[in-house]
N, C-alpha and C positions, 0 to 999 in steps of 0.2 A: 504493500500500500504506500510506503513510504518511497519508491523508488516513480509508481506514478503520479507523486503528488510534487514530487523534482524535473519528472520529465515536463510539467507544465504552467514550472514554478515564474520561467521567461512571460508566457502567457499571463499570468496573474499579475506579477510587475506593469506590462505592458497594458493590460484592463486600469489597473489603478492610476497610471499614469494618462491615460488616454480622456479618463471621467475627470479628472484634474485640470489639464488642457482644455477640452470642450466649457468648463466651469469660466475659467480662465480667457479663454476668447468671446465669449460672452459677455464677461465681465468689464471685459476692454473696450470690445465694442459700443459698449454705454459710454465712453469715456470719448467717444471721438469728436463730439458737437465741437470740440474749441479748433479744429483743424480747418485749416481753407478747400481743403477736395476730400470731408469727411465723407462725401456721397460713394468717391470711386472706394477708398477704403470700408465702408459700410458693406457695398459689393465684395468685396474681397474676403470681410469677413464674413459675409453671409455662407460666399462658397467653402471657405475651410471651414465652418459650423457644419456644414453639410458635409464634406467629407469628412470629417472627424466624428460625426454623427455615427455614417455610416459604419465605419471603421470597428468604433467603437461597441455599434450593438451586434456586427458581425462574430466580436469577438465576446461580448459577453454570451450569445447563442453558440458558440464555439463552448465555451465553457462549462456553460449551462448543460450541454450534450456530452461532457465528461462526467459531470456528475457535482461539479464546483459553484457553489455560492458564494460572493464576497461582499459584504458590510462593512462601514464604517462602524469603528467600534467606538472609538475617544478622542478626544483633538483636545492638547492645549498650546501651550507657546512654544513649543521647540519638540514635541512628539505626537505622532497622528498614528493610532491603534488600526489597523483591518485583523477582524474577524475573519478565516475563511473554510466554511464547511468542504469537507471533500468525502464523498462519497461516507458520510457518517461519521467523519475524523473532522476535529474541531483543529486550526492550527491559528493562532493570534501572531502576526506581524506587524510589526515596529519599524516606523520610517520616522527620522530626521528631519522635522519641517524644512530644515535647509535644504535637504535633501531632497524631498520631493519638489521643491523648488528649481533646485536645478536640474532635474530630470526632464520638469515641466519644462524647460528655460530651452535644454536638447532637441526637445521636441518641436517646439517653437522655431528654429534654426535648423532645421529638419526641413520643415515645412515650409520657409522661406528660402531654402537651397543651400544654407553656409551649411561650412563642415560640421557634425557633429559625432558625438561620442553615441554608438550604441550598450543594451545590456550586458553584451558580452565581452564589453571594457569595464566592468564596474569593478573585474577583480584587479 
């Protein structure tokens, strides 16, 4: 159990990260009124909401078909708890607000074309 619960541990990273970003572009997107061409960037946000959308529930229905549930469990200032049920095994993961930040931040510069670091540089 513990061996498929690693094989799609990337996957569960990349869920939590993905709902973070959509949150995050969202978020930003409120904030563009003070810009002079906030209309063409409005667009642009709309489409990477939509493809982040997608992405994103792609992958939670990917998961979902493994057997995987994941919740937010806790948030305070410098640590954010997930919950993540698997196949009847309970596992609690701990991320570094900073950390999920610059994850987010990856993601972000991903999606606008600069270089970025994926999960399999975290080691």
């Amino acid at each position: 159990m513990y061996k498929e619960i690693r094989e799609i541990s990337d996957d569960i990273h990349r869920y939590i990260i993905l709902e973070l970003f959509l949150k995050t572009l969202e978020r930003d997107k409120n904030h563009l009124n003070v810009l002079k061409m906030s209309k063409i960037f409005e667009e642009w946000y709309d489409v990477k909401i939509n493809e982040t959308f997608q992405e994103f529930k792609k992958m939670k229905d990917y998961l979902y078909k493994k057997g995987c549930k994941i919740e937010k469990k806790s948030s305070d200032d410098f640590i954010t708890e997930y919950f993540i049920l698997f196949r009847g095994m309970n596992e609690t993961r701990s991320y570094g607000n900073i950390a999920l930040r610059n994850w987010v931040s990856q993601e972000m510069k991903r999606v606008i074309g600069m270089e970025y670091r994926t999960p399999a540089d975290r080691q």
